[in-house]
C-alpha positions, 0 to 999 in steps of 0.5 A: 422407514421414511416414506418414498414422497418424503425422501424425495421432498428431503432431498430436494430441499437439500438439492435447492440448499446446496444450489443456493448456497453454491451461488452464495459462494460463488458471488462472494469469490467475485467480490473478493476477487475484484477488491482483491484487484482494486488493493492490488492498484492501489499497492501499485500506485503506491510503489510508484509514489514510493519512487517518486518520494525516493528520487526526490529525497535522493535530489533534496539532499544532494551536497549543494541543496544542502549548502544552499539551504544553510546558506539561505535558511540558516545564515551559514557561511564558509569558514575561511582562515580569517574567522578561524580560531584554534585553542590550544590546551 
């Protein structure tokens, strides 16, 4: 049989064990918890740049932005009837 100053020295030790490994713990939830908050900014910053980004392309490719870059970009004109040819098989 284990004597009564052992028992209680095992006891201890596993009271100091519990208690520091409880504060471990503990310290890690906190640091997750705040990159946890840091992502979740980031992700909200993120969805707004994503709107920002939408809008844009939605303004960009309207029908006269379009117009005007192959006019001015790509040298495109209107066809008109003048400069219409059609081939019959």
């Amino acid at each position: 049989m284990m004597t009564r100053p052992a028992g209680l020295l095992i006891l201890v030790l596993a009271v100091i064990a519990s208690s520091i490994s409880v504060v471990y713990a503990k310290h890690q939830n906190r640091k997750l918890f705040i990159e946890l908050q840091s992502l979740g900014n980031e992700r909200d910053n993120m969805d707004i740049e994503w709107g920002q980004l939408q809008l844009q392309q939605s303004t960009l490719t309207t029908q006269g932005q379009v117009e005007s870059a192959a006019r001015d970009r790509l040298g495109m004109v209107n066809l008109s009837h003048a400069n219409t040819v059609i081939i019959k098989p």
